[in-house]
ROVO-941915 format. One record per residue (C-alpha): x, y, z; residue number from 1. Coordinates in steps of 0.25 Angstrom, whole numbers, plus 5000, padded with zeros to 4 digits. Example, Ala and Ser with C-alpha at 12.3 -4.5 7.8 and 13.67 -1.06 7.14 Angstrom:
2
<zamar><X>5049</X><Y>4982</Y><Z>5031</Z><i>1</i></zamar>
<zamar><X>5055</X><Y>4996</Y><Z>5029</Z><i>2</i></zamar>
//
This chain:
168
<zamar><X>5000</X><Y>5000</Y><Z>5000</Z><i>1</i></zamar>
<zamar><X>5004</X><Y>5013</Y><Z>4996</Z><i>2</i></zamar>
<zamar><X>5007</X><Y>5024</Y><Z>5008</Z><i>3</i></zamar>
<zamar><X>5001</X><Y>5037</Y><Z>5008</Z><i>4</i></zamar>
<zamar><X>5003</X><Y>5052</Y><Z>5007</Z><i>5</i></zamar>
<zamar><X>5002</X><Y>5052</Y><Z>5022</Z><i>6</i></zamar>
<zamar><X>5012</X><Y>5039</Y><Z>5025</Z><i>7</i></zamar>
<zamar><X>5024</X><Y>5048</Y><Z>5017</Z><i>8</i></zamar>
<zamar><X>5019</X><Y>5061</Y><Z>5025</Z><i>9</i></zamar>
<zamar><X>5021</X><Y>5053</Y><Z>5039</Z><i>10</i></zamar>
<zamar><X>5032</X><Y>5044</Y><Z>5036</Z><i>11</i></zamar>
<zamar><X>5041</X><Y>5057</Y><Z>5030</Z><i>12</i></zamar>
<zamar><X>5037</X><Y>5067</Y><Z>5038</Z><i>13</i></zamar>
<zamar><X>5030</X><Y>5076</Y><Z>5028</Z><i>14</i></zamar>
<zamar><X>5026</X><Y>5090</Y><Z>5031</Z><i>15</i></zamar>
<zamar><X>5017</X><Y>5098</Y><Z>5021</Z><i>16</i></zamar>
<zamar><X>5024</X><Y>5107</Y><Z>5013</Z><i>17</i></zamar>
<zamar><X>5022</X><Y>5121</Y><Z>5010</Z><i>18</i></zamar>
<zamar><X>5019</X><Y>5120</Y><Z>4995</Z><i>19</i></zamar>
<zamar><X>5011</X><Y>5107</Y><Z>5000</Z><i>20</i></zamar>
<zamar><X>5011</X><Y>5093</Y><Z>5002</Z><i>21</i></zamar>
<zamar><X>5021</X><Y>5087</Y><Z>5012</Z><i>22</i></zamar>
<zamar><X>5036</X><Y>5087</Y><Z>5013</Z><i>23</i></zamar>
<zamar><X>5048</X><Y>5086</Y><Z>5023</Z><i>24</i></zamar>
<zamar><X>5063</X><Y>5089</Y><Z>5019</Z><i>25</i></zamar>
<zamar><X>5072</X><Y>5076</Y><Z>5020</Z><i>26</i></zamar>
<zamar><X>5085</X><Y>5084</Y><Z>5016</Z><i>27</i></zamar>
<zamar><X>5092</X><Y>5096</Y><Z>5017</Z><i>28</i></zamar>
<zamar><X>5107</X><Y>5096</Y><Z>5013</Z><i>29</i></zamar>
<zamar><X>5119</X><Y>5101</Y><Z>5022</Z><i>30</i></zamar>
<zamar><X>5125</X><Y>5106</Y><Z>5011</Z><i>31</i></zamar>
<zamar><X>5121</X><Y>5123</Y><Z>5008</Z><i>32</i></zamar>
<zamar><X>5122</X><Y>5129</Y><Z>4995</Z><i>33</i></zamar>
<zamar><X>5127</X><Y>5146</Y><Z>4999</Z><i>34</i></zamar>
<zamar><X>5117</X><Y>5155</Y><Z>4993</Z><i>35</i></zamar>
<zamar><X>5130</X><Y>5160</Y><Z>4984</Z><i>36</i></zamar>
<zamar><X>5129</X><Y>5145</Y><Z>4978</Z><i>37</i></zamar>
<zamar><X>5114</X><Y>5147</Y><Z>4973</Z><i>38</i></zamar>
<zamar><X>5107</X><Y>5154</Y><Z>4963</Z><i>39</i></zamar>
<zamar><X>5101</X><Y>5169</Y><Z>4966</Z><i>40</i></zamar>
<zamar><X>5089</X><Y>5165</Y><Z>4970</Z><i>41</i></zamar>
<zamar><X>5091</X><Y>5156</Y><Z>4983</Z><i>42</i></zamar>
<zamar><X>5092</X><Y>5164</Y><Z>4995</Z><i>43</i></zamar>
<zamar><X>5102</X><Y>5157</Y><Z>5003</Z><i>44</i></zamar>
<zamar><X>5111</X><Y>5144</Y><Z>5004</Z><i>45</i></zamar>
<zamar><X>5102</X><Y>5131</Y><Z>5001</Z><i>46</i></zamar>
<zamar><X>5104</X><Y>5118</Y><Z>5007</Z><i>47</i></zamar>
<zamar><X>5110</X><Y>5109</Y><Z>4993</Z><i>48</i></zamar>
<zamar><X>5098</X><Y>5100</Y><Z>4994</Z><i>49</i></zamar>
<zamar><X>5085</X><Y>5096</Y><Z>5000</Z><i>50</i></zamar>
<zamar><X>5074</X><Y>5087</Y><Z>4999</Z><i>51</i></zamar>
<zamar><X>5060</X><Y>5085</Y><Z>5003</Z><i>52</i></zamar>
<zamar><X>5051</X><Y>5072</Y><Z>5003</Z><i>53</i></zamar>
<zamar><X>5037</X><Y>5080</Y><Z>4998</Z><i>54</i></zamar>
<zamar><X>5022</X><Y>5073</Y><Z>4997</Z><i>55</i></zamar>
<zamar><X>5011</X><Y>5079</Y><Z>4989</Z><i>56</i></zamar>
<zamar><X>4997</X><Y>5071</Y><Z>4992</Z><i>57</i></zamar>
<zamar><X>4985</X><Y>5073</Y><Z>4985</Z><i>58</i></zamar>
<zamar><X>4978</X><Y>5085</Y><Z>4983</Z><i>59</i></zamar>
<zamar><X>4992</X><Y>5092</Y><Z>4988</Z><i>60</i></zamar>
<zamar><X>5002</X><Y>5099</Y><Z>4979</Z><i>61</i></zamar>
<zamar><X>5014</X><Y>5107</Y><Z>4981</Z><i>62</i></zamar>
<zamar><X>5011</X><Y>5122</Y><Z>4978</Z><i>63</i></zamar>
<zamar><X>5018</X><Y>5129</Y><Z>4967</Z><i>64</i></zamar>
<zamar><X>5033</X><Y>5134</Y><Z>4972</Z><i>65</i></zamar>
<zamar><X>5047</X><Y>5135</Y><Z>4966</Z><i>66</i></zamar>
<zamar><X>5059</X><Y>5136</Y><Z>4973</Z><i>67</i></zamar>
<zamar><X>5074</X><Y>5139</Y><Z>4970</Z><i>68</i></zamar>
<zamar><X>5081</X><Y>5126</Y><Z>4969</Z><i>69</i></zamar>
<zamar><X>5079</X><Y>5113</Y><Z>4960</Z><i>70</i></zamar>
<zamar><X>5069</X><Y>5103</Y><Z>4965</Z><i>71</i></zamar>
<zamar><X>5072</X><Y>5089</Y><Z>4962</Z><i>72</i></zamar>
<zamar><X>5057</X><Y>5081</Y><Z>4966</Z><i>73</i></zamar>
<zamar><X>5059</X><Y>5066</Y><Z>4968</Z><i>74</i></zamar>
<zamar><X>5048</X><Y>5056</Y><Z>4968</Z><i>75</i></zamar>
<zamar><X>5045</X><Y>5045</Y><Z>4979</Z><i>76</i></zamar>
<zamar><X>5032</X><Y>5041</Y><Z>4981</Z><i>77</i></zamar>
<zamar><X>5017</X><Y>5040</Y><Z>4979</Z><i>78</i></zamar>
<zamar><X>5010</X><Y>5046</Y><Z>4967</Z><i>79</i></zamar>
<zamar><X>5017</X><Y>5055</Y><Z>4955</Z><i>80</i></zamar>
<zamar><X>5019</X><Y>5072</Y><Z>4959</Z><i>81</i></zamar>
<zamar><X>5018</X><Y>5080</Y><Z>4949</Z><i>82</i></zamar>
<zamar><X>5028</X><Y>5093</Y><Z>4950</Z><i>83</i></zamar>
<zamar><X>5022</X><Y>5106</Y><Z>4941</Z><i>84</i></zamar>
<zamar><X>5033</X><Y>5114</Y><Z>4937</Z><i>85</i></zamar>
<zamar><X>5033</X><Y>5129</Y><Z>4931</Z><i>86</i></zamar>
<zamar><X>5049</X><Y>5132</Y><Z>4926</Z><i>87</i></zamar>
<zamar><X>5053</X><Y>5145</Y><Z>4924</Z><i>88</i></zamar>
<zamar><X>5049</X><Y>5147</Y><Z>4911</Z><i>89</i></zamar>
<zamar><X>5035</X><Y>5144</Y><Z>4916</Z><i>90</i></zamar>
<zamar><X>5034</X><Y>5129</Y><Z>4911</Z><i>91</i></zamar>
<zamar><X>5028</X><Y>5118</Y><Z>4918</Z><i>92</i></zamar>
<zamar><X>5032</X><Y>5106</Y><Z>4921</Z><i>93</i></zamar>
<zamar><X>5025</X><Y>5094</Y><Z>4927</Z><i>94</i></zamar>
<zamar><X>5034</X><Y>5083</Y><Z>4933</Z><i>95</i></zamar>
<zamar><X>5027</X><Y>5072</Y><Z>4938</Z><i>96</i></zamar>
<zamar><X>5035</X><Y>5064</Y><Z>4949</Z><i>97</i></zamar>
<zamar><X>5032</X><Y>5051</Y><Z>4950</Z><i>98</i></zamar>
<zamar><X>5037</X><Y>5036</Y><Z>4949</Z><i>99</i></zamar>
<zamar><X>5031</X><Y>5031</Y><Z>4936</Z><i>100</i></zamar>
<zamar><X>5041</X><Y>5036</Y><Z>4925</Z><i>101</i></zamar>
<zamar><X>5030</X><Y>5029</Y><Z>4916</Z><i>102</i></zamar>
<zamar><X>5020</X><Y>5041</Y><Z>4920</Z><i>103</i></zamar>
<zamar><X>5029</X><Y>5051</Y><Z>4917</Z><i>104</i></zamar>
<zamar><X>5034</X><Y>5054</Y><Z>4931</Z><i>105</i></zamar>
<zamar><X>5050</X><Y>5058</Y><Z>4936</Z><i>106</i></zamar>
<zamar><X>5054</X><Y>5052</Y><Z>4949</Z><i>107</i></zamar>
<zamar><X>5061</X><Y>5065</Y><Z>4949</Z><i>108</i></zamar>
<zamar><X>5059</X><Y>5079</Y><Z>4944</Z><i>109</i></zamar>
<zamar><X>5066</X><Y>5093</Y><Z>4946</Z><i>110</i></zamar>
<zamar><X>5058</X><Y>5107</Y><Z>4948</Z><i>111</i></zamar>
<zamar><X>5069</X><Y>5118</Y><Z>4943</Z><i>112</i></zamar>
<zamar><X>5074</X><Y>5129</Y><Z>4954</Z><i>113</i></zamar>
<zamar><X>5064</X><Y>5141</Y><Z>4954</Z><i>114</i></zamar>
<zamar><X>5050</X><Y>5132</Y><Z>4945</Z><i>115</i></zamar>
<zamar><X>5038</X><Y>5132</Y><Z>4951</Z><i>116</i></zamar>
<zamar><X>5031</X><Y>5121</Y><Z>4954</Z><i>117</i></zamar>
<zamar><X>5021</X><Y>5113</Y><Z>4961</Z><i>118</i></zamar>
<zamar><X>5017</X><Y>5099</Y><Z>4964</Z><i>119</i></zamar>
<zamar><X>5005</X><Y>5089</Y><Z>4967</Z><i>120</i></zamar>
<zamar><X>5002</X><Y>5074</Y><Z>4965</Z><i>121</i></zamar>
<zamar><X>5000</X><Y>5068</Y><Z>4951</Z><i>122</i></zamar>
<zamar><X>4984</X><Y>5066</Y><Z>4949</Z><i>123</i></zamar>
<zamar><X>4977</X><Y>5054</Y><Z>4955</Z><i>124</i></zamar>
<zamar><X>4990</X><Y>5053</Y><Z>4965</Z><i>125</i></zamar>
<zamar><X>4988</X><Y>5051</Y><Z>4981</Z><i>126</i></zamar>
<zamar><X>5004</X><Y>5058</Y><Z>4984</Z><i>127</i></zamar>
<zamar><X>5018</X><Y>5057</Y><Z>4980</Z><i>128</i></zamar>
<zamar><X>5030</X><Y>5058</Y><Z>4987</Z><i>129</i></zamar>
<zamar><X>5041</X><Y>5064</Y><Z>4981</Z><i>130</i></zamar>
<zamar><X>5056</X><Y>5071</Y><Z>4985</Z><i>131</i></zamar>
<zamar><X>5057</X><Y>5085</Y><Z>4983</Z><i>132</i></zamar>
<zamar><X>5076</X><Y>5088</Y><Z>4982</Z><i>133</i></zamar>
<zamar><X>5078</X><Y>5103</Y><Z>4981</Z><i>134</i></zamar>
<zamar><X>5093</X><Y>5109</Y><Z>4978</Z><i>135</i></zamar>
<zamar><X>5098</X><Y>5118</Y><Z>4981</Z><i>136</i></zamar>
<zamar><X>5090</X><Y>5115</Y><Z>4994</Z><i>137</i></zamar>
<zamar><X>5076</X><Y>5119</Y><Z>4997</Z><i>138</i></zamar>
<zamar><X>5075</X><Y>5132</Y><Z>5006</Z><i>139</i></zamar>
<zamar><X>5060</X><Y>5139</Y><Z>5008</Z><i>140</i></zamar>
<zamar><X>5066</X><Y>5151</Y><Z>5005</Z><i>141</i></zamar>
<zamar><X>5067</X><Y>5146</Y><Z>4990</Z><i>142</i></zamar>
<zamar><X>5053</X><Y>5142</Y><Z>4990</Z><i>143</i></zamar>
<zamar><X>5042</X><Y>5150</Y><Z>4984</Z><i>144</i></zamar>
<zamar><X>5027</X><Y>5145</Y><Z>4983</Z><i>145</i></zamar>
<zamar><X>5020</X><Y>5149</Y><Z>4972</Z><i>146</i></zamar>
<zamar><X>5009</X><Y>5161</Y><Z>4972</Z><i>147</i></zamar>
<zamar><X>4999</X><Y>5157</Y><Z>4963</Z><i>148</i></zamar>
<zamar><X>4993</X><Y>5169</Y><Z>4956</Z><i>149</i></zamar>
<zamar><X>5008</X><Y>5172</Y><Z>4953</Z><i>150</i></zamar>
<zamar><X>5011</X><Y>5159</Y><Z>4948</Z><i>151</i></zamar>
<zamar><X>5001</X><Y>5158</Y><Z>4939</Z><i>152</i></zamar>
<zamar><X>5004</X><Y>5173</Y><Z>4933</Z><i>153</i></zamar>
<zamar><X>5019</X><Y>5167</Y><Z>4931</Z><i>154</i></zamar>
<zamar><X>5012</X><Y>5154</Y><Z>4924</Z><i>155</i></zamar>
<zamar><X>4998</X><Y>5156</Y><Z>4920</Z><i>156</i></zamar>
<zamar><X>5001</X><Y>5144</Y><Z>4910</Z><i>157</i></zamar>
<zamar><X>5001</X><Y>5137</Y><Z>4922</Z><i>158</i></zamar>
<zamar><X>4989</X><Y>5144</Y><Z>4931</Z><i>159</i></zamar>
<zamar><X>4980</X><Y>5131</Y><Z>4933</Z><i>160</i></zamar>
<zamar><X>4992</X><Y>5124</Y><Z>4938</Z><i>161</i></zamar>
<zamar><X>4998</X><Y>5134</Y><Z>4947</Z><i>162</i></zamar>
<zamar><X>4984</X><Y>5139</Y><Z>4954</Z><i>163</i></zamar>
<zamar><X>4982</X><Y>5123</Y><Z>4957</Z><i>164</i></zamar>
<zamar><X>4994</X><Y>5121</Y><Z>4964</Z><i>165</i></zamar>
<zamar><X>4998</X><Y>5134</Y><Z>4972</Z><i>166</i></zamar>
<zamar><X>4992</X><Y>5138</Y><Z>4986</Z><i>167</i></zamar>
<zamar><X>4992</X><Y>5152</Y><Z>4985</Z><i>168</i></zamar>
//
C-alpha cells in the first residue's frame, strides 16, 4: 500500500511553506561564497549549496516566485509535479517531474537564476514529493513572491495561468 501525503509530512518533519505546500531544509553548506564572489544582485555571502525536501498535495500549489540563484528540483516520490516556468524573455516552460520518462516527465529539471515560477500537482494526482538544491545557497533575502496584478502586466500571454497560481 501506498503511503500518504500525511505519512512523508510526519516521517520528514514538514512544515508549510511560505509559497505553499510543506518543506524542511536538509542541507546547508559550511562553505560561504563573499558577496564580492557573486553576481550584483545578491545581497551578501551565500552559503554554496542548500537543499529542501518539498511536498505539494492536492489542491495545494507553490505560488508564483523567482529567486537569484539556479534551482535544480529533483523527483522522489508520489505523483508527477508540474513546474510552470516564465524565463526572462517572458516564455514558459512547463517541466513535468515525474518517474515515468515514458510520460514525458524529468527526474530532474533546473529553473534558471531570477525566472519566475510556480508549481502544483500533475491533474488527477493525490501528492509528489520531490527535492528542491538551490546554489548559490538559498537565502530569503533573495526570494521575492510574485504580485499578481504585476505579473500579469509583465505577461498578460500568460494571465490565466498567473492569476491561478498567485495569493496576492
Amino acid at each position: 500500500m501506498r503511503p500518504d501525503a500525511s505519512y512523508w509530512i510526519n516521517q520528514l518533519k514538514l512544515t508549510e511553506h511560505v509559497e505553499g505546500g510543506s518543506f524542511r531544509e536538509v542541507y546547508r553548506s559550511e562553505l560561504t561564497i563573499p558577496r564580492s564572489g557573486l553576481p550584483v544582485f545578491f545581497q551578501g555571502d551565500r552559503n554554496v549549496c542548500t537543499s529542501i525536501y518539498f511536498l505539494l498535495a492536492r489542491g495545494q500549489y507553490s505560488a508564483f516566485h523567482r529567486i537569484a540563484a539556479d534551482e535544480l528540483w529533483h523527483f522522489y516520490y508520489g505523483d508527477p509535479i508540474i513546474v510552470h516556468e516564465i524565463s526572462h524573455s517572458g516564455r514558459l516552460i512547463t517541466h513535468r517531474l515525474g518517474g515515468n520518462p515514458l510520460q514525458g516527465e524529468s527526474f530532474q529539471t533546473v529553473v534558471k537564476a531570477g525566472s519566475w515560477f510556480a508549481s502544483e500537482p500533475a491533474p488527477g494526482g493525490e501528492y509528489g514529493l520531490v527535492g528542491c538544491t538551490v546554489a548559490p545557497g538559498f537565502d530569503f533575502a533573495d526570494f521575492e513572491l510574485a504580485e499578481r496584478d504585476a505579473l500579469v502586466q509583465q505577461y498578460p500571454e500568460h494571465g490565466q495561468l498567473i492569476r491561478r497560481l498567485t495569493r496576492v
